[in-house]
BALOBA-1460 file (C-alpha; in Angstrom, 3 decimals):
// residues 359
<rec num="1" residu="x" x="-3.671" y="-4.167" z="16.169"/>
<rec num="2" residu="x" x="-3.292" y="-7.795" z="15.355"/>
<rec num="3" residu="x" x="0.147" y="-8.827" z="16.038"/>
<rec num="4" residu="x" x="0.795" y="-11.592" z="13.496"/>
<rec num="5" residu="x" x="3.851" y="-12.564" z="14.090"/>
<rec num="6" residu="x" x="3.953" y="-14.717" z="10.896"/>
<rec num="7" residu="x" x="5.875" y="-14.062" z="7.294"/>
<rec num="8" residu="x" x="3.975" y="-14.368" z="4.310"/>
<rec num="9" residu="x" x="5.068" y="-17.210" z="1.794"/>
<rec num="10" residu="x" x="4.211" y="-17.223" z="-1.963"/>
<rec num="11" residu="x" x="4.682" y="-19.825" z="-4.322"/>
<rec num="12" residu="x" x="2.668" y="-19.786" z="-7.200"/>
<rec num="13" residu="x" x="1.671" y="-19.972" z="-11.161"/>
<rec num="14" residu="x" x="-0.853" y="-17.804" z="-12.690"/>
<rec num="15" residu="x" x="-1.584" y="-17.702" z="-16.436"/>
<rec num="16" residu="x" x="-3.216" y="-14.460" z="-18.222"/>
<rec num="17" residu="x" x="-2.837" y="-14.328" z="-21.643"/>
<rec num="18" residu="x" x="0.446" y="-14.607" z="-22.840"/>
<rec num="19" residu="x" x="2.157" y="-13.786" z="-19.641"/>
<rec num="20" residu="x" x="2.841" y="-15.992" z="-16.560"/>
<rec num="21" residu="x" x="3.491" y="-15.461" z="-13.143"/>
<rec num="22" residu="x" x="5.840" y="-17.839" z="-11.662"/>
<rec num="23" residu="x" x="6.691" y="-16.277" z="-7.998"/>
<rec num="24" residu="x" x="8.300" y="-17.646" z="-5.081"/>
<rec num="25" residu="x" x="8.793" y="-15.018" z="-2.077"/>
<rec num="26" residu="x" x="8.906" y="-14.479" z="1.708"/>
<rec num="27" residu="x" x="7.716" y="-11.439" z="3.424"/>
<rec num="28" residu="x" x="9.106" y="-10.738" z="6.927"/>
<rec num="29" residu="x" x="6.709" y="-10.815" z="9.971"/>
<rec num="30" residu="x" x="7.599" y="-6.935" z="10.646"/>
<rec num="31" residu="x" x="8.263" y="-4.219" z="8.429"/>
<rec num="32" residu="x" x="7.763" y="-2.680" z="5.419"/>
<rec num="33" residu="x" x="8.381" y="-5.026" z="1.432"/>
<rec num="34" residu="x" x="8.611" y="-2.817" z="-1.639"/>
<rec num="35" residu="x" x="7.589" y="-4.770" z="-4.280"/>
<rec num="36" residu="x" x="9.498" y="-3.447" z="-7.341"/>
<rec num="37" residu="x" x="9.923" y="-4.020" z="-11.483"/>
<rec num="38" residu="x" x="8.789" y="-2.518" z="-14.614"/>
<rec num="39" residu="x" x="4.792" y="-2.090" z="-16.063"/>
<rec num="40" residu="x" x="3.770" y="-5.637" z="-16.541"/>
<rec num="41" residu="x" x="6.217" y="-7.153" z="-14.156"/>
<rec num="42" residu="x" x="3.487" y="-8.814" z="-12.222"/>
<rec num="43" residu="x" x="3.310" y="-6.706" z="-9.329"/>
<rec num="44" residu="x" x="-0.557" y="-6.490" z="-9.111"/>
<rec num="45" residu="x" x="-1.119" y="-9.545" z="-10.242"/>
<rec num="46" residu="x" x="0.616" y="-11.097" z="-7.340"/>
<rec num="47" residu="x" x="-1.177" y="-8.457" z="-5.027"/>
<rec num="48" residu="x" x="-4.583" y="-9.675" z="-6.494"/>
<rec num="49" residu="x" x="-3.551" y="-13.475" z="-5.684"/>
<rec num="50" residu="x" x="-2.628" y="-12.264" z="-1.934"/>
<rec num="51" residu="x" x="-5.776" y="-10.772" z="-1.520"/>
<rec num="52" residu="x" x="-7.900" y="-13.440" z="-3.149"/>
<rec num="53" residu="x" x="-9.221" y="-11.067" z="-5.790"/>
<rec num="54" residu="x" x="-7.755" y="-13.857" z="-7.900"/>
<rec num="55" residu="x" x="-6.895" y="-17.948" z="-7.647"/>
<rec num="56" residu="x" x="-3.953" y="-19.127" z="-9.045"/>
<rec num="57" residu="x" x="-3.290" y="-21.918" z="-11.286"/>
<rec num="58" residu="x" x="-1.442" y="-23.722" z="-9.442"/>
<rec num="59" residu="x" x="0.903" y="-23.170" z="-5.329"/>
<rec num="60" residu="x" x="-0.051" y="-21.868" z="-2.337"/>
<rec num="61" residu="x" x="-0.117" y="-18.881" z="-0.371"/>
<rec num="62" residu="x" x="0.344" y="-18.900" z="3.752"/>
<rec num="63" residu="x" x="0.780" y="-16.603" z="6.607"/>
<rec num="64" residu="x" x="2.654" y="-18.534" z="8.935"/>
<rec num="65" residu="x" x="0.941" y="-21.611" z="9.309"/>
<rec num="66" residu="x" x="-2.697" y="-20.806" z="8.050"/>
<rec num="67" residu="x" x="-3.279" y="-21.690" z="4.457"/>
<rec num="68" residu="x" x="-4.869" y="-18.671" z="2.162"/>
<rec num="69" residu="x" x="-5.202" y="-20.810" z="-0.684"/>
<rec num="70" residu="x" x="-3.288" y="-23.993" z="-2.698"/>
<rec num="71" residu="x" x="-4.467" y="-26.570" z="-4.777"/>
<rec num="72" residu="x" x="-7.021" y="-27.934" z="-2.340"/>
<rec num="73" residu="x" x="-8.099" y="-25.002" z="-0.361"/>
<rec num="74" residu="x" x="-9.013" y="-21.138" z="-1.412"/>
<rec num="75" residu="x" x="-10.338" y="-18.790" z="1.452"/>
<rec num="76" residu="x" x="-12.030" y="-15.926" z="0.407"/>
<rec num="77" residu="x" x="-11.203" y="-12.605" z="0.273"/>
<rec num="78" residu="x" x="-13.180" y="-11.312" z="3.208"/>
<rec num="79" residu="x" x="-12.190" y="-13.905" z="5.202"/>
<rec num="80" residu="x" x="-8.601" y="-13.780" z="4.818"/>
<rec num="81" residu="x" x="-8.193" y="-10.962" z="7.188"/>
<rec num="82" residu="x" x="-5.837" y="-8.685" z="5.056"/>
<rec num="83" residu="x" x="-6.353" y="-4.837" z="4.337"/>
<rec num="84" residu="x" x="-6.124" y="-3.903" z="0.597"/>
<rec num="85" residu="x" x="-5.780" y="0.047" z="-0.799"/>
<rec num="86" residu="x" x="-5.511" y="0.575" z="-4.337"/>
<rec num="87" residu="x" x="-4.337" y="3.462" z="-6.399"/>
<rec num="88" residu="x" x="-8.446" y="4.875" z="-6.024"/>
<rec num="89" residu="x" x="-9.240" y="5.421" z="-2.270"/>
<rec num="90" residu="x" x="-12.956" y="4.011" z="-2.928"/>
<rec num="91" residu="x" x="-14.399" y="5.478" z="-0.388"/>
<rec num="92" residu="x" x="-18.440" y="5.596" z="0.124"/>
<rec num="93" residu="x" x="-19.715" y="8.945" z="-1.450"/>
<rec num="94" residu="x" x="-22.622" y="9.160" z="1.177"/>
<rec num="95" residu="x" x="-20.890" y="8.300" z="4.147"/>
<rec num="96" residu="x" x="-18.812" y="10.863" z="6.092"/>
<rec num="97" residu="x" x="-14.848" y="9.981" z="7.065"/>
<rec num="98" residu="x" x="-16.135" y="8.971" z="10.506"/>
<rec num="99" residu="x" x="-18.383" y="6.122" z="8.401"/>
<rec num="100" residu="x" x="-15.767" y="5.280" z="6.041"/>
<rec num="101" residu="x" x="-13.125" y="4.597" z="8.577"/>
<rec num="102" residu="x" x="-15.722" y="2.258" z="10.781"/>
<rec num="103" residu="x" x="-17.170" y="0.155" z="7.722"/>
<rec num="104" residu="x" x="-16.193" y="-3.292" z="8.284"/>
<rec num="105" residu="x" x="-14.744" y="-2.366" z="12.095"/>
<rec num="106" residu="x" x="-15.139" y="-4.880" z="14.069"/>
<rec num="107" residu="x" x="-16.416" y="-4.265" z="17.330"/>
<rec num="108" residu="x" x="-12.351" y="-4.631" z="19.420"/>
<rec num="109" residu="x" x="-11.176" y="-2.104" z="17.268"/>
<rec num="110" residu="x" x="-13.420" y="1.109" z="18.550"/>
<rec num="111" residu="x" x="-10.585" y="2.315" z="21.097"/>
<rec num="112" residu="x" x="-8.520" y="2.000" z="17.929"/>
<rec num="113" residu="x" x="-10.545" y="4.692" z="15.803"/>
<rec num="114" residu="x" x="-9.532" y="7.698" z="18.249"/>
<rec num="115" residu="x" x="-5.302" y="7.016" z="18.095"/>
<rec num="116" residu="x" x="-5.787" y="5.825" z="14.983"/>
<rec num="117" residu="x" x="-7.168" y="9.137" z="13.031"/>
<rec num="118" residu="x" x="-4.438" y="10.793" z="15.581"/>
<rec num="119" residu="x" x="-1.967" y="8.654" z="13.457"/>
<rec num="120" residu="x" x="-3.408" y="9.756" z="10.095"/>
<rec num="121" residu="x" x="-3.710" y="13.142" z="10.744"/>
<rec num="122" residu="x" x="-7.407" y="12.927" z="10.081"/>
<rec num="123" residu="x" x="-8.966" y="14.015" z="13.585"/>
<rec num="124" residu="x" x="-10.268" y="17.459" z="11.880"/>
<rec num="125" residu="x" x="-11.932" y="15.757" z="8.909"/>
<rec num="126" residu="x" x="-14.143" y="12.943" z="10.646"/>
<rec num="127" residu="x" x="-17.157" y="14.648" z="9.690"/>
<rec num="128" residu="x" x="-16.374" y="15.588" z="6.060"/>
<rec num="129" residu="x" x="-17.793" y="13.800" z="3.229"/>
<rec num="130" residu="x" x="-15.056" y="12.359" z="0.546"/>
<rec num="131" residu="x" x="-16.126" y="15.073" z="-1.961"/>
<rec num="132" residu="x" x="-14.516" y="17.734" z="0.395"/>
<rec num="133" residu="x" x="-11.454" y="15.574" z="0.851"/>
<rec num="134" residu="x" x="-7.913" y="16.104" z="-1.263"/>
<rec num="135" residu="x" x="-6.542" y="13.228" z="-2.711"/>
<rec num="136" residu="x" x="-4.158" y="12.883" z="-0.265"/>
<rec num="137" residu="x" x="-6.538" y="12.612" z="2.281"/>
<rec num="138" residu="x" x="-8.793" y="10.307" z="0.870"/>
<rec num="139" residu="x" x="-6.070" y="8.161" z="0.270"/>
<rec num="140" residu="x" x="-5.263" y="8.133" z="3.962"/>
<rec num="141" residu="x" x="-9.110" y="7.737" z="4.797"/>
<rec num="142" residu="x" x="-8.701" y="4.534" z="3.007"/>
<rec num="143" residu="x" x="-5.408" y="3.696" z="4.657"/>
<rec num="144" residu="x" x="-7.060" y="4.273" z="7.979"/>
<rec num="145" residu="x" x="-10.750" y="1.930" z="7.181"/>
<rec num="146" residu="x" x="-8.180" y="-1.086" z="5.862"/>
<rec num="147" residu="x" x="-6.183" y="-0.913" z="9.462"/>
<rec num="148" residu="x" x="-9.401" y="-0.775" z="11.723"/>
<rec num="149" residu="x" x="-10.362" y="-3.943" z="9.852"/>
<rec num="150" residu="x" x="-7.748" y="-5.219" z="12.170"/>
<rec num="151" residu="x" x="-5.313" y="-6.959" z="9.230"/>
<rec num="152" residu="x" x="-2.674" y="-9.458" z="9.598"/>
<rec num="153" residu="x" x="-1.035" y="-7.537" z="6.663"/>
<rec num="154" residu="x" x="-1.465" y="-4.669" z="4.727"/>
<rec num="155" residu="x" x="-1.320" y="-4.454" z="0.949"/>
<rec num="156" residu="x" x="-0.459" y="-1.191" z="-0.669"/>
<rec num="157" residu="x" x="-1.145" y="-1.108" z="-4.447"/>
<rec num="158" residu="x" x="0.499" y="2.289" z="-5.885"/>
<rec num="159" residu="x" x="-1.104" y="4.129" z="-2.949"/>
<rec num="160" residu="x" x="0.531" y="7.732" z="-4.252"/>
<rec num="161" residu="x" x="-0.518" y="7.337" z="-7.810"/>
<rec num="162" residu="x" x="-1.987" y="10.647" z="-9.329"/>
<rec num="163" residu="x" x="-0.608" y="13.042" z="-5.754"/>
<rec num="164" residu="x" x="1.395" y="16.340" z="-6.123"/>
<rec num="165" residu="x" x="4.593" y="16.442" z="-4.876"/>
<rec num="166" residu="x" x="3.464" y="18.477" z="-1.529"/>
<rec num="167" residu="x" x="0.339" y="15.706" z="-1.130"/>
<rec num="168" residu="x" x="3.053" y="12.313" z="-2.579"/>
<rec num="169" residu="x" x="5.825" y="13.995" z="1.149"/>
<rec num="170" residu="x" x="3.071" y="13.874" z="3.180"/>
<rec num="171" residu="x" x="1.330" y="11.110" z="2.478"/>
<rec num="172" residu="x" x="4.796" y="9.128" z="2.498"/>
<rec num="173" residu="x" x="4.987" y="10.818" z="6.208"/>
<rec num="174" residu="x" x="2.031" y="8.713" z="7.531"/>
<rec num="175" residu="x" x="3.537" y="5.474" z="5.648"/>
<rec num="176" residu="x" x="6.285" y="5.997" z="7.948"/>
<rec num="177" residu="x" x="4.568" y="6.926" z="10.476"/>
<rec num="178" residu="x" x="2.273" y="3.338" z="10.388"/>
<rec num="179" residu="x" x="5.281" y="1.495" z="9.281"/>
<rec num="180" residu="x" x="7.010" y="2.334" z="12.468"/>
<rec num="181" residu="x" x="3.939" y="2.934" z="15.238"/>
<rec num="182" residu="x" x="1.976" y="-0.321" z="13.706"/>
<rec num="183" residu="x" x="3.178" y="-4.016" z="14.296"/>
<rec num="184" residu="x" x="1.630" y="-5.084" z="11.046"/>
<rec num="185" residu="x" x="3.604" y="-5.943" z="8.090"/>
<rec num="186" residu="x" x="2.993" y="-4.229" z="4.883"/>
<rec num="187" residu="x" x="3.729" y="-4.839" z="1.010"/>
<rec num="188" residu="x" x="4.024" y="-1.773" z="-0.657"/>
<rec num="189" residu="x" x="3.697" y="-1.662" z="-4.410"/>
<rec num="190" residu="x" x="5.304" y="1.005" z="-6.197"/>
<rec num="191" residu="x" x="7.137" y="2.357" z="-9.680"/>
<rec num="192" residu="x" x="8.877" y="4.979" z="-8.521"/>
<rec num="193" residu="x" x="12.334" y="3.810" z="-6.690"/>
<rec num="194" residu="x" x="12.538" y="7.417" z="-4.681"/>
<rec num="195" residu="x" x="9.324" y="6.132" z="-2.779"/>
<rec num="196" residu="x" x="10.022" y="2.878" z="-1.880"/>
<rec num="197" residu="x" x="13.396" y="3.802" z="-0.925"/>
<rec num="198" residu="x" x="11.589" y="6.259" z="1.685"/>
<rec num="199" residu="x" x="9.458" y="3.847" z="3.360"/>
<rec num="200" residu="x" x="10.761" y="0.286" z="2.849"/>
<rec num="201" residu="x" x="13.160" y="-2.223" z="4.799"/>
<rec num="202" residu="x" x="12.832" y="-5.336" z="2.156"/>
<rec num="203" residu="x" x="12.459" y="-5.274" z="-1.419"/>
<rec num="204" residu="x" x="11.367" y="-7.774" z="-3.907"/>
<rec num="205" residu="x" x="12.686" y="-6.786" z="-7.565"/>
<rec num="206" residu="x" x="9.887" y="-8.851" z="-10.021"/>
<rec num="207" residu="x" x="10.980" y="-9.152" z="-13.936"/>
<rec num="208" residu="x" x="8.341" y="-11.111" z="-16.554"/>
<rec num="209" residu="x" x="6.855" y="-12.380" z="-13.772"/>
<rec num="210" residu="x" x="9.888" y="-13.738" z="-11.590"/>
<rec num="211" residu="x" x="11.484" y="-13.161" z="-8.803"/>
<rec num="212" residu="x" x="14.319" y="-11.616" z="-9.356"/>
<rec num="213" residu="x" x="16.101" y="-11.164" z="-5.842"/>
<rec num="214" residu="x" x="14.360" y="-10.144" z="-2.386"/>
<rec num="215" residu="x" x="16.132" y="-9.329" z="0.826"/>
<rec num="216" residu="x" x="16.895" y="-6.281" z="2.652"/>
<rec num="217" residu="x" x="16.958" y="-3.537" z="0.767"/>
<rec num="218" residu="x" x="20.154" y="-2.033" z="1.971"/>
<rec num="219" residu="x" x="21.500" y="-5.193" z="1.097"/>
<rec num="220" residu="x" x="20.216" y="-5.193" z="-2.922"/>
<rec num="221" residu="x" x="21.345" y="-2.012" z="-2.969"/>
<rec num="222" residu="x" x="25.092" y="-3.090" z="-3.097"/>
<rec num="223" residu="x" x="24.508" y="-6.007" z="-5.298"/>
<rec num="224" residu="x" x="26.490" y="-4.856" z="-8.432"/>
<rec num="225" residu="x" x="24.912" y="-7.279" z="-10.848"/>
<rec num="226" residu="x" x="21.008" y="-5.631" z="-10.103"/>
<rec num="227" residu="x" x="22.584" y="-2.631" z="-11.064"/>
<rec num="228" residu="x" x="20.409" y="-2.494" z="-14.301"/>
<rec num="229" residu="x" x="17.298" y="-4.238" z="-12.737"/>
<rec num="230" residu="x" x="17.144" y="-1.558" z="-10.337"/>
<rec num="231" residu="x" x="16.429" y="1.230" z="-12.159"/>
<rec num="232" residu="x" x="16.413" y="4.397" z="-10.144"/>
<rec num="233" residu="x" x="17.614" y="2.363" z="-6.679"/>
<rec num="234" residu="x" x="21.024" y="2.351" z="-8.548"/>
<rec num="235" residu="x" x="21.290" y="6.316" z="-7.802"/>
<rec num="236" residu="x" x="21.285" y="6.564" z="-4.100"/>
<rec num="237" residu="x" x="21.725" y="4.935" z="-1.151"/>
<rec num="238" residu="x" x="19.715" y="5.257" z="2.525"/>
<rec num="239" residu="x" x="21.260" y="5.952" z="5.887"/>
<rec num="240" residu="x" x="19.310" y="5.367" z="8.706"/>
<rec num="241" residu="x" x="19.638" y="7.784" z="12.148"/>
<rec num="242" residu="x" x="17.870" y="9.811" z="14.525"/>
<rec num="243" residu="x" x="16.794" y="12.913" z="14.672"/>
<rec num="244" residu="x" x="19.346" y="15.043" z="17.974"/>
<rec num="245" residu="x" x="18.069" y="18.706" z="17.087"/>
<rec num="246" residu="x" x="17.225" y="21.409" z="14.709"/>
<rec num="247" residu="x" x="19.459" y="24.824" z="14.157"/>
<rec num="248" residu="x" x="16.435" y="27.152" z="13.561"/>
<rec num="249" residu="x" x="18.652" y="30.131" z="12.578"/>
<rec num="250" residu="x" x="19.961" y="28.265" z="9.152"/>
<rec num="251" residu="x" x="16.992" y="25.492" z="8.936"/>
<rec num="252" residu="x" x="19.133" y="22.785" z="9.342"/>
<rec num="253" residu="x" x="18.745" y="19.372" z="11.267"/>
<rec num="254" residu="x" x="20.974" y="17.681" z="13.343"/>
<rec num="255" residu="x" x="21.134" y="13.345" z="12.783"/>
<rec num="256" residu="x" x="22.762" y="10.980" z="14.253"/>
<rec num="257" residu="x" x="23.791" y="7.653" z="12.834"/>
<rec num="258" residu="x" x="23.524" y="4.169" z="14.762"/>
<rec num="259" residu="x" x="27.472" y="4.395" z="15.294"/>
<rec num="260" residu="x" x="27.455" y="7.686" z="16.514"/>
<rec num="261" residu="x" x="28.674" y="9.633" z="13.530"/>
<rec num="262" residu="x" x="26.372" y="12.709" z="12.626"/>
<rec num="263" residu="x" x="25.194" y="14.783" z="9.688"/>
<rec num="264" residu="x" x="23.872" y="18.169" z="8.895"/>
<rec num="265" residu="x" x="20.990" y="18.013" z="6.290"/>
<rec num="266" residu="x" x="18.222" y="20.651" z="5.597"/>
<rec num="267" residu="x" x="15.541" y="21.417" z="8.648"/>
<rec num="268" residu="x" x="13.405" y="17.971" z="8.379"/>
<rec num="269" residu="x" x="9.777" y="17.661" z="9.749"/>
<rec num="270" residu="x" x="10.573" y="14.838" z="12.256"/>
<rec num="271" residu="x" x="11.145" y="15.519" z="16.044"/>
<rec num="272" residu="x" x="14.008" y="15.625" z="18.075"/>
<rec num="273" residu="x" x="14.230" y="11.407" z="18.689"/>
<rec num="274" residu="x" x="12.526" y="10.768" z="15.669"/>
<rec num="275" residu="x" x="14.005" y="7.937" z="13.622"/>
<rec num="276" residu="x" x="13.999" y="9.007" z="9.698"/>
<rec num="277" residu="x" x="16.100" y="7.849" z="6.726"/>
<rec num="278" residu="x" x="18.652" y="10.083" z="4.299"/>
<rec num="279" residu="x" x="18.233" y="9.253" z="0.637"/>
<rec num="280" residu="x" x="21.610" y="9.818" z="-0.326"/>
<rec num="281" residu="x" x="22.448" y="10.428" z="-4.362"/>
<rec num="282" residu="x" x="25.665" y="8.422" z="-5.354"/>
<rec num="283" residu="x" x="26.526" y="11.532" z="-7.298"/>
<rec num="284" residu="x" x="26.658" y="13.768" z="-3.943"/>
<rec num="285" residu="x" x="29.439" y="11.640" z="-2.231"/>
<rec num="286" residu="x" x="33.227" y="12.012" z="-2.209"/>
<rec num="287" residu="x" x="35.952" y="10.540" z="-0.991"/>
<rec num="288" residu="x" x="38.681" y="11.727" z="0.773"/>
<rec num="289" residu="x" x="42.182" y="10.047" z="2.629"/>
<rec num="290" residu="x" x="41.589" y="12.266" z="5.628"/>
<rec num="291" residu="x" x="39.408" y="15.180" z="6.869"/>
<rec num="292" residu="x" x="39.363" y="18.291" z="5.866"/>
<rec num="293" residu="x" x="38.727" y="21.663" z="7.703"/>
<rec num="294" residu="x" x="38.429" y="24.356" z="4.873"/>
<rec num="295" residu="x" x="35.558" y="22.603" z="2.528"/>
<rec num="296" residu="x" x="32.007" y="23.460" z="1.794"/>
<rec num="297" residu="x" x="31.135" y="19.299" z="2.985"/>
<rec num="298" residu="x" x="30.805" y="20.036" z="6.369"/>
<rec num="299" residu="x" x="29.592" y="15.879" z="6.360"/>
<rec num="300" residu="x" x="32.591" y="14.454" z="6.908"/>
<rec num="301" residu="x" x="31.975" y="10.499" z="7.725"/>
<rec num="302" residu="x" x="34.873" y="7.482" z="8.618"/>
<rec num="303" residu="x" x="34.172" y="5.016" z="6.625"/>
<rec num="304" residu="x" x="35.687" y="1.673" z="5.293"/>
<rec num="305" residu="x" x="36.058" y="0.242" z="1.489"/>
<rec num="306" residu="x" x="34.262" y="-2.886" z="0.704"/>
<rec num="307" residu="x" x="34.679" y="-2.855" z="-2.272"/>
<rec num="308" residu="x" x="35.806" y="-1.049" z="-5.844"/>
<rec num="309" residu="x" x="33.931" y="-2.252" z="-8.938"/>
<rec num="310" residu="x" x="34.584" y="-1.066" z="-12.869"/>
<rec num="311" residu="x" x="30.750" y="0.148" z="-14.444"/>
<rec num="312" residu="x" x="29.554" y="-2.017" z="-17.789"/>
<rec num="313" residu="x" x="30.183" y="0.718" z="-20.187"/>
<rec num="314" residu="x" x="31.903" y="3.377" z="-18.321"/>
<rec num="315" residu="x" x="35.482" y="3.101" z="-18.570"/>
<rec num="316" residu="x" x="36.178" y="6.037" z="-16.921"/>
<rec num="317" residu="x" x="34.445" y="5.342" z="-13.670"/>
<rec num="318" residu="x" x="34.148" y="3.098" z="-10.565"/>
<rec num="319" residu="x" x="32.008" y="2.607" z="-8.138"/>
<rec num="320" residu="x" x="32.879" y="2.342" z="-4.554"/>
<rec num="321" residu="x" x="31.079" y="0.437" z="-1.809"/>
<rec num="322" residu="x" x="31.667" y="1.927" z="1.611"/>
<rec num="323" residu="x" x="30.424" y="0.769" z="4.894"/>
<rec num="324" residu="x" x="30.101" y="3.360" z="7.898"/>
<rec num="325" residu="x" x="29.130" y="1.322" z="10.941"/>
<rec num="326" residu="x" x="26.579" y="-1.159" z="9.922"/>
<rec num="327" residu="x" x="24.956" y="0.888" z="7.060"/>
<rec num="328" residu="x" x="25.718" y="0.730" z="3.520"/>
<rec num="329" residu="x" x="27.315" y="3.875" z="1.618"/>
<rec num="330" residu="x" x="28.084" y="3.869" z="-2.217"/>
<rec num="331" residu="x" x="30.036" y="6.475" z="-4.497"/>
<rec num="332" residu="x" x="31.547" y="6.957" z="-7.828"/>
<rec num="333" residu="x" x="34.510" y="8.671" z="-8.873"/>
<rec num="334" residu="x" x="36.804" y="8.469" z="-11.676"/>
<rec num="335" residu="x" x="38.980" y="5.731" z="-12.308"/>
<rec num="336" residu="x" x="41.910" y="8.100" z="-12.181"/>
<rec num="337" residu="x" x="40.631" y="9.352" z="-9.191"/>
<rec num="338" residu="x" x="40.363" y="6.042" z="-7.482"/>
<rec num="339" residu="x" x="44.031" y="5.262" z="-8.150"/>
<rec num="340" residu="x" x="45.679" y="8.498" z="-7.413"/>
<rec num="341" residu="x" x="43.861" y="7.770" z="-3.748"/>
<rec num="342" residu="x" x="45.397" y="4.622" z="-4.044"/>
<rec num="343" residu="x" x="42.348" y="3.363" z="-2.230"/>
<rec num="344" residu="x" x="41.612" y="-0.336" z="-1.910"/>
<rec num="345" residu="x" x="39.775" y="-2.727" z="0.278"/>
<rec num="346" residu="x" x="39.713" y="-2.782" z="3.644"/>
<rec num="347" residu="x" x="40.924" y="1.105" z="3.907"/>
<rec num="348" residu="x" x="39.844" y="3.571" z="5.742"/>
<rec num="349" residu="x" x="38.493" y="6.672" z="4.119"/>
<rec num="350" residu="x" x="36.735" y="9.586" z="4.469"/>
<rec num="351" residu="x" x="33.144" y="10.106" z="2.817"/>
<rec num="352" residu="x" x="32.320" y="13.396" z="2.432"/>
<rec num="353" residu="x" x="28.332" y="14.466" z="1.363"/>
<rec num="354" residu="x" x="27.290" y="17.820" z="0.538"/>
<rec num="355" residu="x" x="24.538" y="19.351" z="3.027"/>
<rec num="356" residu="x" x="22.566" y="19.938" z="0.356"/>
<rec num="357" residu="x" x="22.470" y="16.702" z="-1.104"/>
<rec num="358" residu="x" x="20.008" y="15.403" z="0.979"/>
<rec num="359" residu="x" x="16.326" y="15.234" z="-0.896"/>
């Protein structure tokens, strides 16, 4: 694949109707940017501006140093060199998978095709027509024709709209998968927080067609004024570690996190070495002053106090932000609770996280 090498900078102004988009944003080079707010937010407006579907009024859009389009200049769409998927895979009806994935290729890319549908899991289907395909696989038929265009960046537009639960896990599998095998940056548009949160490093939160905040999305996690912005983000947090082994006889995993700390969640899919990411629910984590043998939380992780913050209209309760390593960790607890712990900044702590709590 192409490696670009180059963020993606946005600064524009589009008028439609009554609303306006008025965006400014960077994309990293590498990596995976949600980009996240409410129905009529902007999201796929600012997708269609990216791709060139649409012009804007007025700004520019750039990958690196190459101009896509500003008050002078606007390169096309097909000549921009960016793959686009959209909620409908939109594949060709009378072409097989083999003929989908190859329309467009360019002729450097045909030792791609073979690792590539390895990749995708779509090896076995090469010579079925769409018609036969689920949606999940259709969706990563398209997936899999916008990468052998050889992109500088892929743009995800709700690619898991309409999928079953079953089809929505695996589906966010080969996002990973791409995300992590693929030196191609992608900007993946989505609604629903639990998705993004599975496959994303950055995250752009877009309200009435602003930019809200962008950054790392570990690091908007623990910003305490998003809180409401963030909808369903505000609920968990993700821990990043590595897959060390699987206990068949209770189908449980084994992961380890970047400090060497590990956990015990149910039997996961991945490897043994596999990188993955915990979703963890605020609500599942508890704090403790020390460790405890005789408790059902056999997740027992040091961890230090960043900070203790009072919730807008929840007297009763506090939220804490907790640090293990380098990695973010949030709870809540009582107020009561908080000061009968006597915890504080700076301290040193215990968080405890049911097995179970682990999606």
């Amino acid at each position: 694949m192409t490696d670009n090498g180059h963020p993606l900078t946005v600064d524009v102004r589009h008028r439609l109707g009554q609303f306006e988009l008025n965006a400014s944003l960077t994309l990293p080079a590498t990596g995976v940017t949600a980009l996240f707010g409410p129905s009529g937010s902007g999201k796929t407006s600012l997708l269609r501006l990216i791709a060139g579907l649409d012009r804007p009024d007025h700004g520019s859009i750039r990958i690196g140093p190459d101009v896509l389009v500003d008050d002078r200049c606007w390169i096309p769409p097909h000549r921009r060199h960016l793959g686009v998927v959209f909620q409908e895979a939109r594949l060709f009806p009378h072409y097989r998978v083999r003929g989908n994935l190859t329309y467009g290729m360019p002729r450097h890319m045909e030792q791609r095709l073979q690792p590539l549908s390895e990749l995708l899991g779509l090896t076995g289907l090469l010579d079925r027509l769409p018609a036969t395909l689920s949606g999940g696989e259709a969706r990563r038929v398209a997936i899999g024709r916008a990468l052998l265009s050889d992109p500088r960046l892929l743009l995800l537009d709700e690619p898991l709209t309409g999928l079953d639960g079953n089809r929505r896990t695996d589906l966010l599998v080969y996002l990973r998968r791409v995300a992590s095998e693929l030196s191609i940056p992608i900007l993946h548009i989505s609604h629903d927080p639990d998705e993004l949160a599975t496959v994303a490093d950055h995250l752009v939160l877009l309200e009435d067609g602003r930019v809200r905040a962008q950054g790392p999305l570990d690091d908007l996690l623990m910003r305490f004024e998003l809180t409401s912005a963030l909808g369903g983000f505000n609920a968990l947090s993700v821990l990043r570690g590595r897959v060390q082994g699987h206990d068949e006889a209770y189908g449980l995993s084994r992961v380890t996190l970047a400090d060497g700390q590990a956990l015990t969640v149910p039997r996961v899919s991945a490897a043994v070495g596999a990188d993955i990411r915990l979703k963890v629910p605020v609500r599942d984590v508890a704090l403790a002053r020390r460790r405890h043998l005789e408790l059902s939380y056999r997740n027992q992780l040091t961890a230090i106090i960043e900070d203790i913050v009072a919730l807008p209209g929840q007297e009763a309760v506090v939220e804490v932000r907790l640090r293990i390593g380098d990695q973010p960790l949030r709870a809540r607890l009582t107020r009561k609770s908080s000061d009968e712990l006597a915890l504080a900044r700076g301290q040193t702590v215990v968080a405890l996280i049911r097995t179970v709590a682990f999606p």
